[in-house]
N, CA, C and O atoms as a CHARMM CRD file, in Angstrom:
* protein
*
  336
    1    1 UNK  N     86.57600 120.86100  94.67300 PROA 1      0.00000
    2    1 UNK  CA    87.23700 120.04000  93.68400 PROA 1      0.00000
    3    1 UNK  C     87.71300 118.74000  94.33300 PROA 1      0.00000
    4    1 UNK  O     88.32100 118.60600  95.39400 PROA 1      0.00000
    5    2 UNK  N     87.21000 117.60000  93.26600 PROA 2      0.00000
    6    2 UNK  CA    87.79000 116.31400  94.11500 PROA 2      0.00000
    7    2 UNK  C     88.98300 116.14700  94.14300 PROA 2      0.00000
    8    2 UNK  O     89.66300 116.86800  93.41300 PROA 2      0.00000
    9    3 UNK  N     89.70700 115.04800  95.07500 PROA 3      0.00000
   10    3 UNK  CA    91.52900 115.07600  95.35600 PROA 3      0.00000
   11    3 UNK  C     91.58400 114.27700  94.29400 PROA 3      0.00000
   12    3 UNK  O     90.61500 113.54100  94.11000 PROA 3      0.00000
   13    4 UNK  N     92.61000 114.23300  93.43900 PROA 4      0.00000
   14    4 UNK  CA    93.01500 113.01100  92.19000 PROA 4      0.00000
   15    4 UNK  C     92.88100 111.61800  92.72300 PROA 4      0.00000
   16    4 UNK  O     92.42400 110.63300  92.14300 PROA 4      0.00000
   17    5 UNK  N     93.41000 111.72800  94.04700 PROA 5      0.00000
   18    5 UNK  CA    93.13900 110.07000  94.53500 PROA 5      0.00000
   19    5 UNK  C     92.00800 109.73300  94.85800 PROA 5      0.00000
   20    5 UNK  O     91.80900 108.53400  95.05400 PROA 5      0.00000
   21    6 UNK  N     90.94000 110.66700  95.00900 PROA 6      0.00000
   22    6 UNK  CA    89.49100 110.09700  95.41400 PROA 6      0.00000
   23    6 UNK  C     89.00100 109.42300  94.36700 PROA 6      0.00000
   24    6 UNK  O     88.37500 108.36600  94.27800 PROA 6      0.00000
   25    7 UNK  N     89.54900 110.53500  93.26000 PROA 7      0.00000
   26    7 UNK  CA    88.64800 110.19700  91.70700 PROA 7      0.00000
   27    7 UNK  C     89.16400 108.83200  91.16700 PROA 7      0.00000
   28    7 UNK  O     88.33000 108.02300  90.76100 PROA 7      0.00000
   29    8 UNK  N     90.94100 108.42400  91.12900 PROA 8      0.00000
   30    8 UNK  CA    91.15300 107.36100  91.07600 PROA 8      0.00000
   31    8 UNK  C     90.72000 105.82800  91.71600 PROA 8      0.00000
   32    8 UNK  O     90.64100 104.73500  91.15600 PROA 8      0.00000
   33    9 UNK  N     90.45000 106.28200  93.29600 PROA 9      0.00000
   34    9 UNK  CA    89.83400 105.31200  94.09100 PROA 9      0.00000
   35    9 UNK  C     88.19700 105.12500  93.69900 PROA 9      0.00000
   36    9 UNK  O     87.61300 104.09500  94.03700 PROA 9      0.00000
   37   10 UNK  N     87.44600 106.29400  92.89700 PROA 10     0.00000
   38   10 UNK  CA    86.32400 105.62400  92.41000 PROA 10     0.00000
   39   10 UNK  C     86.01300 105.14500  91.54100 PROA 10     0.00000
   40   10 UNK  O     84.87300 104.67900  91.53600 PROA 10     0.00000
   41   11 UNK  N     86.99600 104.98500  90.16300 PROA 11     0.00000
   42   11 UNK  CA    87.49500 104.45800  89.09900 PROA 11     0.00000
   43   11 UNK  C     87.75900 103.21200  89.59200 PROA 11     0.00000
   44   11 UNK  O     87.08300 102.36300  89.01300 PROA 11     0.00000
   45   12 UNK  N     88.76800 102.59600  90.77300 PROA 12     0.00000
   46   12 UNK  CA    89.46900 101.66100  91.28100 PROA 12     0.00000
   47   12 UNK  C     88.10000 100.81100  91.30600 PROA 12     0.00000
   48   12 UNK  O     87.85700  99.80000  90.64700 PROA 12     0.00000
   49   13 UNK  N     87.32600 101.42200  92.16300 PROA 13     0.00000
   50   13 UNK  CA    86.30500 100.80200  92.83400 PROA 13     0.00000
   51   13 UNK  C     86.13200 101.45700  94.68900 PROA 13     0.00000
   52   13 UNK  O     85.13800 101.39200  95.41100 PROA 13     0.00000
   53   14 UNK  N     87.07800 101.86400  94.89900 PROA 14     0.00000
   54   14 UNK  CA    87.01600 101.50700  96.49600 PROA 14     0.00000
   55   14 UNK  C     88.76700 102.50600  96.51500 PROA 14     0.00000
   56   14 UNK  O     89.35300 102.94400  95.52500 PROA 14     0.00000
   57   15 UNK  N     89.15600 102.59200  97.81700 PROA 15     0.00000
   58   15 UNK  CA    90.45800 103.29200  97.81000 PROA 15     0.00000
   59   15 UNK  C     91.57600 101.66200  98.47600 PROA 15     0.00000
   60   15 UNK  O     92.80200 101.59300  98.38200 PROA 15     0.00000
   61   16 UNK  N     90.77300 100.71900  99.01100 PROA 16     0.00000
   62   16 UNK  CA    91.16700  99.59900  98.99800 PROA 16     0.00000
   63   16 UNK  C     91.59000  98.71400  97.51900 PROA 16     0.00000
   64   16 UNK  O     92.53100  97.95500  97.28300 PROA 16     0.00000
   65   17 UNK  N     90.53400  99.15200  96.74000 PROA 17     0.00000
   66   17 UNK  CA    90.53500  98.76700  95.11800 PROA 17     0.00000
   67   17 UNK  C     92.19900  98.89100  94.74200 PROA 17     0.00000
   68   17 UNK  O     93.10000  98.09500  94.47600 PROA 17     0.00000
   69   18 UNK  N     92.05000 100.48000  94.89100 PROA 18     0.00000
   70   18 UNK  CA    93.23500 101.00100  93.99600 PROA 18     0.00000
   71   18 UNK  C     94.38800 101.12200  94.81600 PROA 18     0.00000
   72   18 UNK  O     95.29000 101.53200  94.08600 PROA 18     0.00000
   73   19 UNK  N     94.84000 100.95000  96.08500 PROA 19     0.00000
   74   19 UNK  CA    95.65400 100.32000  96.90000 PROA 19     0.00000
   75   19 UNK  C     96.23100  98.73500  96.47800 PROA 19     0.00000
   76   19 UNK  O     97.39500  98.34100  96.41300 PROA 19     0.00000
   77   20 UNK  N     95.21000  98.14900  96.27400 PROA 20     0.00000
   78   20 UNK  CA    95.15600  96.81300  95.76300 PROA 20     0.00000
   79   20 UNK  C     96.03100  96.87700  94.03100 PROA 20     0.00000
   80   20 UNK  O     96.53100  95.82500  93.63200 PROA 20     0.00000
   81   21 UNK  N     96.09700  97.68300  93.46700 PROA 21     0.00000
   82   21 UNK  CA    96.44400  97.91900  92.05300 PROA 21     0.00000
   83   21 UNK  C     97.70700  98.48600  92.34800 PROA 21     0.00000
   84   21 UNK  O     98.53900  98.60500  91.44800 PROA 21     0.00000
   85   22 UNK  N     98.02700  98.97200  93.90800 PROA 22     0.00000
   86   22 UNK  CA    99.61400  99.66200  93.63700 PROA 22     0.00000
   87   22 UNK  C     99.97600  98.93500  94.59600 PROA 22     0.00000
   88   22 UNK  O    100.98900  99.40300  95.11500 PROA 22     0.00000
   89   23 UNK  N     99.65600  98.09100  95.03400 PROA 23     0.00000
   90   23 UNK  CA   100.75900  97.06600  95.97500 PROA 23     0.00000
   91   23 UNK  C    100.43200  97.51500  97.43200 PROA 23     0.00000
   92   23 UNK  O    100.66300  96.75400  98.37200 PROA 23     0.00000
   93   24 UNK  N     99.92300  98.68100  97.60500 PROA 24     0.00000
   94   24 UNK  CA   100.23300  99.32000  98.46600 PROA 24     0.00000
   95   24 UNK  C     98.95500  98.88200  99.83400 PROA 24     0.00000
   96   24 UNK  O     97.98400  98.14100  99.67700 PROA 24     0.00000
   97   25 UNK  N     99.35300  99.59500 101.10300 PROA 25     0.00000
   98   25 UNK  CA    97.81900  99.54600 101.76500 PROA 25     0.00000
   99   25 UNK  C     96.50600 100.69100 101.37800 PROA 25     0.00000
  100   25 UNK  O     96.19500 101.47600 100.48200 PROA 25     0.00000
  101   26 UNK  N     96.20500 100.39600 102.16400 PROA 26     0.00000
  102   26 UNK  CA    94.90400 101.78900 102.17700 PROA 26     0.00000
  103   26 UNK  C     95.29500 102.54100 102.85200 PROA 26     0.00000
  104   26 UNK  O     95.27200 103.72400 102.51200 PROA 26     0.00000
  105   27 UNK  N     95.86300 102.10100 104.20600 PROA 27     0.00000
  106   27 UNK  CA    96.58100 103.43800 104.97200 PROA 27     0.00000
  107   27 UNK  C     97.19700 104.07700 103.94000 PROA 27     0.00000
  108   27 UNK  O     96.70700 105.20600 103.91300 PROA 27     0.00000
  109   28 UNK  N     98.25300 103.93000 102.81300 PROA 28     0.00000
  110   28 UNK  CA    98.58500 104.57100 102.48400 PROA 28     0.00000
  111   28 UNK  C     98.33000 105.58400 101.02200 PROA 28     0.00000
  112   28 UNK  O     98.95500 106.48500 100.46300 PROA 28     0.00000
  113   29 UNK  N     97.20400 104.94300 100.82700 PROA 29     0.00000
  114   29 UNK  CA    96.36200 105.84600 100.26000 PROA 29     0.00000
  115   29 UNK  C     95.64000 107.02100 100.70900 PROA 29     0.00000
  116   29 UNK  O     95.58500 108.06300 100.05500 PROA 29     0.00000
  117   30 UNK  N     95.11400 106.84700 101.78400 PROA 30     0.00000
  118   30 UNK  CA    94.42600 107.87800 102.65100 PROA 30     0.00000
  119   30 UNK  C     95.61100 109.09500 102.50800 PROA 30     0.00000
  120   30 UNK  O     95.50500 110.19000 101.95600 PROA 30     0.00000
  121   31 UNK  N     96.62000 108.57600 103.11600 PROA 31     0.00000
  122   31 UNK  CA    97.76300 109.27000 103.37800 PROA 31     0.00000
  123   31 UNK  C     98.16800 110.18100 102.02800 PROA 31     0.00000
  124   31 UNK  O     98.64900 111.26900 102.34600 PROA 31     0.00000
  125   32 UNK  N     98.08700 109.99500 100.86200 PROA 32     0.00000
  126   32 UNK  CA    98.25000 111.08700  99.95800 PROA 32     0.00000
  127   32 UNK  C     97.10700 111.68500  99.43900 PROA 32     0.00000
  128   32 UNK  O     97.00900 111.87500  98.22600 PROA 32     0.00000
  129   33 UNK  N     96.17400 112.02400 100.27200 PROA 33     0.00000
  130   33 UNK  CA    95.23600 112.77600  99.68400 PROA 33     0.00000
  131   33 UNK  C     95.26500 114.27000 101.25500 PROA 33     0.00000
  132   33 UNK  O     94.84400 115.42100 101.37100 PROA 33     0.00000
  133   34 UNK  N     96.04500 113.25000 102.15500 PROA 34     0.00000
  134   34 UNK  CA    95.96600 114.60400 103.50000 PROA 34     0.00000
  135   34 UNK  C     96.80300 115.87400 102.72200 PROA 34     0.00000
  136   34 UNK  O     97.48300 115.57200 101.74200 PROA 34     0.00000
  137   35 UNK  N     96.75600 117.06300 103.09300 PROA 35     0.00000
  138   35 UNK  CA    97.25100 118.19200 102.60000 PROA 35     0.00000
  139   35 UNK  C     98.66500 118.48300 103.12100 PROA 35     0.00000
  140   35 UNK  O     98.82500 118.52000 104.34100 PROA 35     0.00000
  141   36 UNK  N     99.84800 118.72000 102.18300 PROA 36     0.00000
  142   36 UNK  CA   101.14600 118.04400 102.30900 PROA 36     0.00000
  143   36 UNK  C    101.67500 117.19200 102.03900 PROA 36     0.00000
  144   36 UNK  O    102.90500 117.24700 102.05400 PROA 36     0.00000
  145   37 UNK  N    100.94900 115.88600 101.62700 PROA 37     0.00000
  146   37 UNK  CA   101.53300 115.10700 100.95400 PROA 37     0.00000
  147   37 UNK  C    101.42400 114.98300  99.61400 PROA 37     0.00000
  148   37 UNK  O    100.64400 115.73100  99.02600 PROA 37     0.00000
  149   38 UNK  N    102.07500 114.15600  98.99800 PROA 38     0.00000
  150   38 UNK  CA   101.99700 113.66300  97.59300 PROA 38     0.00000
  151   38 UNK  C    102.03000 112.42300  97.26300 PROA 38     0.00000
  152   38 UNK  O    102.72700 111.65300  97.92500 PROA 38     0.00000
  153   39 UNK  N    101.08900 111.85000  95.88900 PROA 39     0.00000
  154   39 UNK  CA   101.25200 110.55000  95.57400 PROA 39     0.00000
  155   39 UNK  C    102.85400 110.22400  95.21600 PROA 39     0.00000
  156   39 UNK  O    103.39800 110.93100  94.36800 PROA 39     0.00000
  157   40 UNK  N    103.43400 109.39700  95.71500 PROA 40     0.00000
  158   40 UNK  CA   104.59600 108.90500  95.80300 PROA 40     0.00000
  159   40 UNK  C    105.09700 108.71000  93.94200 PROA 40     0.00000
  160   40 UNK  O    104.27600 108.06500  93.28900 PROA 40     0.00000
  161   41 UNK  N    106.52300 109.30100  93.04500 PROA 41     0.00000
  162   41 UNK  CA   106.49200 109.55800  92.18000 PROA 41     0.00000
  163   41 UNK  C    106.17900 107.96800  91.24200 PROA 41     0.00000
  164   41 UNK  O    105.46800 107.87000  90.24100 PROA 41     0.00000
  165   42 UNK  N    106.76200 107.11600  91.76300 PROA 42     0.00000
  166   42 UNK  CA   106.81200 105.68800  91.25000 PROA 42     0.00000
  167   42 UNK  C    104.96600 105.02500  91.07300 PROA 42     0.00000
  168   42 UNK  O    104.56000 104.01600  90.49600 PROA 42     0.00000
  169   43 UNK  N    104.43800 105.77600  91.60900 PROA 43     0.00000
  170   43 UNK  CA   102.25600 105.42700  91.71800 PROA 43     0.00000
  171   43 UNK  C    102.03100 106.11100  90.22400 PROA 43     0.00000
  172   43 UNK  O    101.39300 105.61900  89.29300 PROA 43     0.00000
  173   44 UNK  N    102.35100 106.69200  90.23700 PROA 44     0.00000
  174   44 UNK  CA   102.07600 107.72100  89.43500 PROA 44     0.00000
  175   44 UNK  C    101.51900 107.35000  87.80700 PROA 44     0.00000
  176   44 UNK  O    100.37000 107.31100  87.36600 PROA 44     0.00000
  177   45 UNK  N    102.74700 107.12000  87.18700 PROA 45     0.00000
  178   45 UNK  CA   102.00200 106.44800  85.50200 PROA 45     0.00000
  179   45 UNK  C    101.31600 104.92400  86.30000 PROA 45     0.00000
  180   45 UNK  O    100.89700 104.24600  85.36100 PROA 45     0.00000
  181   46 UNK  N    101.15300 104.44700  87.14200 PROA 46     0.00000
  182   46 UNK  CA   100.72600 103.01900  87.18100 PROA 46     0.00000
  183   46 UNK  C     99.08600 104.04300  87.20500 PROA 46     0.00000
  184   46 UNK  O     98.47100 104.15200  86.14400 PROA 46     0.00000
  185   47 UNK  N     98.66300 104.56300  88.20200 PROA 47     0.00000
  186   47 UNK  CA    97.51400 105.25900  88.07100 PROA 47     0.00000
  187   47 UNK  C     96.73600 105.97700  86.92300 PROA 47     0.00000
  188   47 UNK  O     95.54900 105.95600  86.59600 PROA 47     0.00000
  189   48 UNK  N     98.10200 106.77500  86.31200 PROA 48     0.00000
  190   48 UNK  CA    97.45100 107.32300  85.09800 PROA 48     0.00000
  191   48 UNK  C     96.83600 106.09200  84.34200 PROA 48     0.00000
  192   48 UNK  O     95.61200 105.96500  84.32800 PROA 48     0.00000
  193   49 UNK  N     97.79600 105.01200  83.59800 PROA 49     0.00000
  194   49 UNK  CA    97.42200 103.97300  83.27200 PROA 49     0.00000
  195   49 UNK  C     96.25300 103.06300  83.48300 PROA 49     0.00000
  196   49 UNK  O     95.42000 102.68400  82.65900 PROA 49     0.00000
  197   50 UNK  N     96.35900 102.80000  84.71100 PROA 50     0.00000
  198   50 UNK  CA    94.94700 102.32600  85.37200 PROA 50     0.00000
  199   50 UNK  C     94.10000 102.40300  85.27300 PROA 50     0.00000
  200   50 UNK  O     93.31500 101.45700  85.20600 PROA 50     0.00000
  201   51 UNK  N     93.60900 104.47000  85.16800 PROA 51     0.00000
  202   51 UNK  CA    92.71400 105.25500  84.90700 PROA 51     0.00000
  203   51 UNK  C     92.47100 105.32800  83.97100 PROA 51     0.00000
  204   51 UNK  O     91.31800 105.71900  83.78700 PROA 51     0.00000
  205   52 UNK  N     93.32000 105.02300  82.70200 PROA 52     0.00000
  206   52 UNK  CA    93.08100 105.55600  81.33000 PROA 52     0.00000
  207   52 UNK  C     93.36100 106.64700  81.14600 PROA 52     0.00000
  208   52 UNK  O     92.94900 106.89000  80.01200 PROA 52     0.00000
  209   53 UNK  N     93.89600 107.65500  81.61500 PROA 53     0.00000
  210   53 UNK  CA    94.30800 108.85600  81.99000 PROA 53     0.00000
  211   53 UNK  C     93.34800 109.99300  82.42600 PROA 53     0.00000
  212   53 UNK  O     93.39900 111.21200  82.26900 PROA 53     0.00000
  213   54 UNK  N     92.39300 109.11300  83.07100 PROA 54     0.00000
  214   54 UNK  CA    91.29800 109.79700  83.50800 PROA 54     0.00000
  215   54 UNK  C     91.41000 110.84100  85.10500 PROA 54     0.00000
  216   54 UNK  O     90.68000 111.64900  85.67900 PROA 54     0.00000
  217   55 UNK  N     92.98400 110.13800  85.36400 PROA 55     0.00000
  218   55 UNK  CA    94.06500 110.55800  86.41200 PROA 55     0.00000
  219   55 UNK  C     95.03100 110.97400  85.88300 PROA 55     0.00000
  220   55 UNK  O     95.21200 110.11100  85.02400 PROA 55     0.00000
  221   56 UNK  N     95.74500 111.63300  85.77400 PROA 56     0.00000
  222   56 UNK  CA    97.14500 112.35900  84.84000 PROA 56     0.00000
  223   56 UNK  C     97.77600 111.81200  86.22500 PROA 56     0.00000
  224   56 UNK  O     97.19400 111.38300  87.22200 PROA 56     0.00000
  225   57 UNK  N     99.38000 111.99300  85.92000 PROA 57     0.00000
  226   57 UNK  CA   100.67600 112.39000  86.00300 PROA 57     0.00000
  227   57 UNK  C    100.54200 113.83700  86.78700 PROA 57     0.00000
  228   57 UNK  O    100.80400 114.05800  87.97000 PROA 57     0.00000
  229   58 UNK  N    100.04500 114.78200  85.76200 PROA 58     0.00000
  230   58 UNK  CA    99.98600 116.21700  86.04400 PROA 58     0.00000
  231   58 UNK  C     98.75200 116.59500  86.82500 PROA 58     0.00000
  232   58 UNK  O     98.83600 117.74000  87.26800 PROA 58     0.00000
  233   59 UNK  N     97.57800 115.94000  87.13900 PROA 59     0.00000
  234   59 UNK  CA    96.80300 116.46700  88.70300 PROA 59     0.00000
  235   59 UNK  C     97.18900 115.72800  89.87500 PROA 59     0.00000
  236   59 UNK  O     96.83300 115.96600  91.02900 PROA 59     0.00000
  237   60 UNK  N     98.31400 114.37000  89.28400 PROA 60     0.00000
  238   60 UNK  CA    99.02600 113.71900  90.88200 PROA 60     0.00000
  239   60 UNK  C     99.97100 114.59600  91.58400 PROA 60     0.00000
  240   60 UNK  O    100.07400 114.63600  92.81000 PROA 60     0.00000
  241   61 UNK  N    100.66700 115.30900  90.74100 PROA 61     0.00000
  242   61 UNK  CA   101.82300 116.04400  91.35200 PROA 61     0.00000
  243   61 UNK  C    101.79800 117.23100  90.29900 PROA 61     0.00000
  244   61 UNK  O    102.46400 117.31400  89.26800 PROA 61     0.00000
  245   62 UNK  N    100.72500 118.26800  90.88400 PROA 62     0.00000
  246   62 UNK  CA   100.54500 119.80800  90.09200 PROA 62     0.00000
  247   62 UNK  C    101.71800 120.87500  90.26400 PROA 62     0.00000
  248   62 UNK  O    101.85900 121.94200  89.66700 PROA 62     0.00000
  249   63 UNK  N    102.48700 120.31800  91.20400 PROA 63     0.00000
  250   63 UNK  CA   103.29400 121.51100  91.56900 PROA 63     0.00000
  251   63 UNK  C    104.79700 121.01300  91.11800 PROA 63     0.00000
  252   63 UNK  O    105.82500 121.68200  91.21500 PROA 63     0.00000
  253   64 UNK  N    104.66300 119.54700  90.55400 PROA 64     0.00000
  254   64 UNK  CA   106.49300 119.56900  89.79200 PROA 64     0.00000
  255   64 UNK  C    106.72000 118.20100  89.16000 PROA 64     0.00000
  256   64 UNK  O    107.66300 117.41000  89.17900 PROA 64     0.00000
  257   65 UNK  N    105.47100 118.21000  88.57300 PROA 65     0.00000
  258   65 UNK  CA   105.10200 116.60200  87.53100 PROA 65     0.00000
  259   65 UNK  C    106.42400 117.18000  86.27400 PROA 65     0.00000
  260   65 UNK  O    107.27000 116.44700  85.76100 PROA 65     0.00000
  261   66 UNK  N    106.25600 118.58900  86.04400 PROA 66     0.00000
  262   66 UNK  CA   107.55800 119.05600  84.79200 PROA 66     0.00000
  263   66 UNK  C    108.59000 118.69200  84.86400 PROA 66     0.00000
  264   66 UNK  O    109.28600 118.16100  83.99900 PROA 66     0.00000
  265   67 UNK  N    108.86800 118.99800  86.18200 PROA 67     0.00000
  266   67 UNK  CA   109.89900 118.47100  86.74700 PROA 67     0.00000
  267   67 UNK  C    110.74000 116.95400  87.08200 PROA 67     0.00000
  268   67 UNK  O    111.88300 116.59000  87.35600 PROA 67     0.00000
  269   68 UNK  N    109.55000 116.42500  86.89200 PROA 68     0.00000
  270   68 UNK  CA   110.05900 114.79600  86.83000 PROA 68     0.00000
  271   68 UNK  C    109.72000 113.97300  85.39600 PROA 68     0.00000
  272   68 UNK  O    110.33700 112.97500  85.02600 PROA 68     0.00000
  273   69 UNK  N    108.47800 114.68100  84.58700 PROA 69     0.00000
  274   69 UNK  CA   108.45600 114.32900  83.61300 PROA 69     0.00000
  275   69 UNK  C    108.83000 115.45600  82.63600 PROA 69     0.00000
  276   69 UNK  O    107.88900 116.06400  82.12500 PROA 69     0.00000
  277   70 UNK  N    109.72800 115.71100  82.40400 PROA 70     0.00000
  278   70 UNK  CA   110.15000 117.18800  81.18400 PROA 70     0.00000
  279   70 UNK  C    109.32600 116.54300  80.05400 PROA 70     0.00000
  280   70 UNK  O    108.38700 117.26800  79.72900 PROA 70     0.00000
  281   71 UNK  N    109.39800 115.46900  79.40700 PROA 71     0.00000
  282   71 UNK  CA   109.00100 115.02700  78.17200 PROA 71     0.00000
  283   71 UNK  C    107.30000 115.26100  78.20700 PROA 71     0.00000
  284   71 UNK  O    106.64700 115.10900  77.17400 PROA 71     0.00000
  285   72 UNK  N    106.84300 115.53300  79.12400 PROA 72     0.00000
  286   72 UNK  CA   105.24400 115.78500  79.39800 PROA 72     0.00000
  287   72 UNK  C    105.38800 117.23600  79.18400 PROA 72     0.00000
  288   72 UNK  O    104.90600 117.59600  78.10900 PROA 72     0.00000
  289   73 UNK  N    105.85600 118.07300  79.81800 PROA 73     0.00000
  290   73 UNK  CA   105.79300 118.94500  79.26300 PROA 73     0.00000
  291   73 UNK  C    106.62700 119.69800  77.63600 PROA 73     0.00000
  292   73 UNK  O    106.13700 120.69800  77.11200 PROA 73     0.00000
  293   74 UNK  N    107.77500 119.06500  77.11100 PROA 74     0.00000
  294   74 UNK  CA   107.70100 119.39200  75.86500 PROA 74     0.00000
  295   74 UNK  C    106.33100 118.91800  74.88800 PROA 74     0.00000
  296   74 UNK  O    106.01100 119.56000  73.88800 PROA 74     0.00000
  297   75 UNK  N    105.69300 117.86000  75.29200 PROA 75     0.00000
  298   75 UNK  CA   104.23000 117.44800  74.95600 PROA 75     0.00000
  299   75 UNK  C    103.51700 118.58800  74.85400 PROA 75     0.00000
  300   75 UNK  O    103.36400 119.17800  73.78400 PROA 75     0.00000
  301   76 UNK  N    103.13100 118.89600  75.74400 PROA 76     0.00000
  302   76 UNK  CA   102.04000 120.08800  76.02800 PROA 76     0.00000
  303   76 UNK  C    102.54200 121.43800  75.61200 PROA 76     0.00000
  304   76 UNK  O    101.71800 122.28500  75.26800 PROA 76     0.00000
  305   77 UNK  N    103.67700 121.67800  75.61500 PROA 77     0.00000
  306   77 UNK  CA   103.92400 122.52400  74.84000 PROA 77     0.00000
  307   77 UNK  C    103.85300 122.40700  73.00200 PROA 77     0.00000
  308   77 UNK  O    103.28300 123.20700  72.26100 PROA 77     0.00000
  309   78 UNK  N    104.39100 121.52900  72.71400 PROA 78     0.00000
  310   78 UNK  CA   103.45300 121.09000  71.41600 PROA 78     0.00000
  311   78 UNK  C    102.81900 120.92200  70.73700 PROA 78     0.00000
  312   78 UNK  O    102.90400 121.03200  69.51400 PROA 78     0.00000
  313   79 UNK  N    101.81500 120.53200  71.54400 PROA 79     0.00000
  314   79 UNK  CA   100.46000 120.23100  71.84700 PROA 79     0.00000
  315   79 UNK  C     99.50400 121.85900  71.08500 PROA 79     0.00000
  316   79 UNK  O     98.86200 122.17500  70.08300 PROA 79     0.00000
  317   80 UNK  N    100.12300 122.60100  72.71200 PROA 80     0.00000
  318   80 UNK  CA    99.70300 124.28400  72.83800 PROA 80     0.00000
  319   80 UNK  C    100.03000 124.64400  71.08100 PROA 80     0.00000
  320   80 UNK  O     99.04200 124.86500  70.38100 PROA 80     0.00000
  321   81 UNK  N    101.18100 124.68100  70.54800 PROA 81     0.00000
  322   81 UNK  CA   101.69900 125.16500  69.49800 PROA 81     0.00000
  323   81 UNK  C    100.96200 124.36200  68.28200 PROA 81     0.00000
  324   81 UNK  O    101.35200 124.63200  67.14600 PROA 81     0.00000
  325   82 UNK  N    100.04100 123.50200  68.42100 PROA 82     0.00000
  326   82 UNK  CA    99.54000 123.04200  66.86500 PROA 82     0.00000
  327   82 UNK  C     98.15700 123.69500  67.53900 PROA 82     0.00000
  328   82 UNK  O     97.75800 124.53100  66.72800 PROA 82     0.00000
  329   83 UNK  N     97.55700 123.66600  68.31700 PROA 83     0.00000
  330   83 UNK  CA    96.17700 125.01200  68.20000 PROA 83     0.00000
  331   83 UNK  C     96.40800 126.20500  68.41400 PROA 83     0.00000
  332   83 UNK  O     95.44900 126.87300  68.80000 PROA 83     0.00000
  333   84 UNK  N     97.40800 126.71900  68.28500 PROA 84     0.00000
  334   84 UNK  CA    97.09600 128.49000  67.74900 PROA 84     0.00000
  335   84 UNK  C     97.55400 128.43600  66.78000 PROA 84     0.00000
  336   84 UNK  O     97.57400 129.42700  66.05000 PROA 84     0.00000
């Protein structure tokens, strides 16, 4: 499975591309795809956005996007509750 930031950096164009779109370097792009880190919470909707949401919020940070976005998940719970 690809890392969310690869898929964003090929959307970007390049991981320089999408470095270039968050201010940021490339070093520090590389840097949230090593295992242990995370895309930094403030990257986050700028990427989804970027992407078209072809990058979520929720595959940047799988383990506590709820947690910083609650309103994403009363969404999806919502969401869940108009198809069954």
């Amino acid at each position: 499975m690809k890392h969310p930031i690869e898929k964003a950096a090929e959307i970007a164009g390049s991981e320089k591309a999408l470095a270039d779109w968050l201010g940021v370097t490339k070093a520090a792009v590389w840097q949230w795809k090593q295992q242990g880190r995370k895309t930094p919470i403030a990257h986050c909707s700028v990427i989804e956005a970027k992407t078209h949401c072809a990058v979520t919020r929720r595959d940047l940070r799988p383990d506590d996007w709820h947690l910083i976005w609650p309103e994403l998940a009363q969404q999806s719970t919502a969401e869940e509750a108009a198809h069954d």
